[in-house]
C-alpha positions as CSV (number, residue, x, y, z in Angstrom):
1,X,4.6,8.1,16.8
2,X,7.0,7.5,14.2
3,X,7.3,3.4,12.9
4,X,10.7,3.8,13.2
5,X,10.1,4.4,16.9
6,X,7.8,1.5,16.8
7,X,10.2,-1.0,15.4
8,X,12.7,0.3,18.4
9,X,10.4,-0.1,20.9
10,X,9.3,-3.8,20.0
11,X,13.2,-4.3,19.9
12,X,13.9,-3.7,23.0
13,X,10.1,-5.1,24.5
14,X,11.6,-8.4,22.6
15,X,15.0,-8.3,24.3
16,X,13.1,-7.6,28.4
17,X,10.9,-10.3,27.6
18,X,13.9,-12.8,26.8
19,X,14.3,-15.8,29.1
20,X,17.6,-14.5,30.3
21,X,16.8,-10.8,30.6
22,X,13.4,-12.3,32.9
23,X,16.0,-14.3,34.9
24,X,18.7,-11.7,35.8
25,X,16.2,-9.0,35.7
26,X,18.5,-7.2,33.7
27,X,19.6,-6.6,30.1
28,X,22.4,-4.7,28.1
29,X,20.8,-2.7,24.7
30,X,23.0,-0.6,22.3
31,X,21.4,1.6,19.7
32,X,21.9,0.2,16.3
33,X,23.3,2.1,13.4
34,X,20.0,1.7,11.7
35,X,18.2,3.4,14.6
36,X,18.0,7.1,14.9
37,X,19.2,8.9,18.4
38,X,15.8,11.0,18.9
39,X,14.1,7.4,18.6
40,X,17.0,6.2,21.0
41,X,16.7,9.1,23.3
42,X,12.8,9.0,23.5
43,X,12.7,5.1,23.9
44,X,15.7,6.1,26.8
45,X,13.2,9.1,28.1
46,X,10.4,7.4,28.4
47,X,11.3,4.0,30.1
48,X,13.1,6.0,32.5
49,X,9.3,7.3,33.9
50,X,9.1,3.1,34.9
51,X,8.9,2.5,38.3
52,X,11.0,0.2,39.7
53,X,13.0,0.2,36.4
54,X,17.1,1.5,36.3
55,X,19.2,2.9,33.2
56,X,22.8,2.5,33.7
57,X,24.4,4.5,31.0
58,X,27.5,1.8,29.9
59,X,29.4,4.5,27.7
60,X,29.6,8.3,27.5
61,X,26.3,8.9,24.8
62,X,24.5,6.5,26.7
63,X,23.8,4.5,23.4
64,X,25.1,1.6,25.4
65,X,23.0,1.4,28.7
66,X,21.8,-1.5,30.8
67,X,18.2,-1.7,32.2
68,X,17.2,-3.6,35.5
69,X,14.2,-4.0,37.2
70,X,12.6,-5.5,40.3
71,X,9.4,-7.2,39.8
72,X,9.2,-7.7,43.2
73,X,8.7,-4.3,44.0
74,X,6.3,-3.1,41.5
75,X,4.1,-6.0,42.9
76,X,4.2,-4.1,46.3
């Protein structure tokens, strides 16, 4: 696993685990420039095997995309 990969998975882990994101369940997450699109596309790959965990692609490369959960349901 590449530490470029690392640094975009901590990213986004930082961004779920915001107040606001834990509130609304939700959260909107654009690649940055600075991040490369196999990172983007295996971060994308690989939270899409959550349960109980949606990617809403917000623009044609998905590099905007919006990611809800229910943490009522994974408890069930």
């Amino acid at each position: 696993m590449s530490t470029s990969y690392e640094q975009l998975v901590k990213r986004v882990q930082k961004e779920i685990g915001s107040p606001g994101a834990q509130s609304k369940h939700c959260v909107e997450l654009q690649r940055r420039e600075d991040e490369s699109s196999e990172d983007w596309a295996q971060m994308l790959a690989d939270l899409g095997t959550v349960e109980n965990v949606t990617l809403t692609p917000i623009d044609d490369d998905a590099e905007h995309i919006r990611i809800t959960w229910n943490p009522e349901e994974s408890m069930a």
